[in-house]
N, C-alpha and C positions, 0 to 999 in steps of 0.2 A: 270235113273241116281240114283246110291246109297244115301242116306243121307251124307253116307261121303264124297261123292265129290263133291254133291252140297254144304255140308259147307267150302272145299278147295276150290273150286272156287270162296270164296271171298274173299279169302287171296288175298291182293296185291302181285306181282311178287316179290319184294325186302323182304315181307314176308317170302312168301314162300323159297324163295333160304336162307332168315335169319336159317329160321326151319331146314331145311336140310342140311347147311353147316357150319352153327354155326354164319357167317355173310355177312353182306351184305353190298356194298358200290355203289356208281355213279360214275361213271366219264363220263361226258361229252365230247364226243369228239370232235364233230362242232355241232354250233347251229347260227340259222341265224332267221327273221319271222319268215320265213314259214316254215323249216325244222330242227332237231338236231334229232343228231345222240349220243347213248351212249352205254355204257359196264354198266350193273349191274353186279357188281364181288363180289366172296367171294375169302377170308382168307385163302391161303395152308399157312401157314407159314407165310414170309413177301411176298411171291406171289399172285399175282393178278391175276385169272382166270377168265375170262366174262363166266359167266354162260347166259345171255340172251342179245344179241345183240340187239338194239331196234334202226328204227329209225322210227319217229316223224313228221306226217305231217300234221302241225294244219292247219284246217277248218278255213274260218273270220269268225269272228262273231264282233259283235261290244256289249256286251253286260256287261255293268259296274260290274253286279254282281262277274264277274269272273278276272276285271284287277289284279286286286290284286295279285290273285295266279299267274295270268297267269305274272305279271312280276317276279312272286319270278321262277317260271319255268324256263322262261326266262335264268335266273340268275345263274342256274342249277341245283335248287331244284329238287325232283323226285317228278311225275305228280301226281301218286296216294294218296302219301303221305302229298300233298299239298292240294289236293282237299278234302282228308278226314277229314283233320287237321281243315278243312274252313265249315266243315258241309255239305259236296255235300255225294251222295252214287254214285258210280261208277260202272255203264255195261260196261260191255264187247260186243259189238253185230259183232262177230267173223261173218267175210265174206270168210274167208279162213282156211284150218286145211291140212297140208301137208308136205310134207318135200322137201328138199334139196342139194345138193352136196356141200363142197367148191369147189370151180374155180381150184386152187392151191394150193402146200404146198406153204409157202411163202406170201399168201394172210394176209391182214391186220385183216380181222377178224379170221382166223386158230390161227395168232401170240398171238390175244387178249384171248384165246379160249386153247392156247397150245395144236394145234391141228398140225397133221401133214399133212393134204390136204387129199382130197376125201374119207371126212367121210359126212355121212348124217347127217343134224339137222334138228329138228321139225323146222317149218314153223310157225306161227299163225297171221293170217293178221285181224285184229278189226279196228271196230268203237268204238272211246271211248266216252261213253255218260253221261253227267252229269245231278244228277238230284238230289231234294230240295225242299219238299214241292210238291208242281202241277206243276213244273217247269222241264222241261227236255232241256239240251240245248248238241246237238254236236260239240264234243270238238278237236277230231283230229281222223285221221287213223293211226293206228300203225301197223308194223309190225317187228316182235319178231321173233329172230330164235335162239334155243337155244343149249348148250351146251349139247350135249350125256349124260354126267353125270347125266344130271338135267332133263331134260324132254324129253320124245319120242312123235313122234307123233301117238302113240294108248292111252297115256296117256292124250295130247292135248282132244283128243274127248272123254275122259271120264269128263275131266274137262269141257268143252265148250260145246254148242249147235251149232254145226257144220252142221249138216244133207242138213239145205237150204242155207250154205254155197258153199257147191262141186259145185253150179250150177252156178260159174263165168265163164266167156267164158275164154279162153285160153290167147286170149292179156290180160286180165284182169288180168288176173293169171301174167303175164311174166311182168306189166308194176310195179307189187307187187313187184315180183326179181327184177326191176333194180330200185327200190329206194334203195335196200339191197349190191347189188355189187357195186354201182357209188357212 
């Protein structure tokens, strides 16, 4: 891995879509305990593009250090930026690196996306892991699939440590997709 992408690879994702598209926003689409779903979008104009679909599936934990953030999250804060904000440093420990189809034109994430159905997006399925001092704590599984504009997935594996990722079994892979399409 080059130096430059190992220092791009700690740019937060709302970062990075910042740098490249001039900005960056959240929107929360459903969020419940255990799951939420959102659009990080940039700025065409007064349009709103989702550059990285995400959804969100926190791990329990019962660990005080983190109520905090985890209700401002909740709330609809964005994760990285809360946890960074709070003094945590954030992995990424990527389980998956690949791509995608949309289902349909007409699909809810094409419309978020201004997509016209059956384009491919990078994939990126993580564990997000918090960690502070001696302290590592896992935080949720996410998986990201982003917008053509913004990231391919041969850029995905220049950014991430993919390699003993490829090695999920196939239902693993597919139960990834339906937290993504449901």
């Amino acid at each position: 891995m080059s130096g430059a992408c190992a220092l791009e690879a700690e740019l937060l994702n709302s970062e990075r879509i910042g740098e490249r598209f001039g900005s960056c926003g959240i929107e929360v689409l459903q969020h419940g305990p255990t799951v939420r779903r959102s659009s990080l979008y940039s700025l065409d104009g007064e349009v709103r593009i989702c550059r990285s679909y995400a959804v969100v599936q926190f791990l329990e934990h019962e660990s005080a250090e983190v109520a905090d953030a985890h209700a401002k999250i909740l709330a609809g804060d964005s994760i990285g930026a809360t946890f960074k904000g709070a003094g945590w440093q954030i992995r990424k420990q990527t389980r998956y690196v690949g791509s995608t189809k949309l289902p349909q034109t007409g699909h809810p994430v094409a419309e978020l996306m201004h997509l016209a159905g059956d384009e491919s997006l990078a994939l990126h399925a993580y564990r997000l892991v918090l960690e502070k001092t001696a302290r590592s704590l896992q935080y949720a599984t996410i998986v990201e699939m982003h917008h053509p504009d913004y990231l391919a997935e041969n850029e995905l594996q220049k950014l991430y440590d993919w390699r003993d990722a490829r090695q999920l079994r196939p239902e693993t892979i597919a139960a990834l997709l339906d937290l993504v399409w449901t």
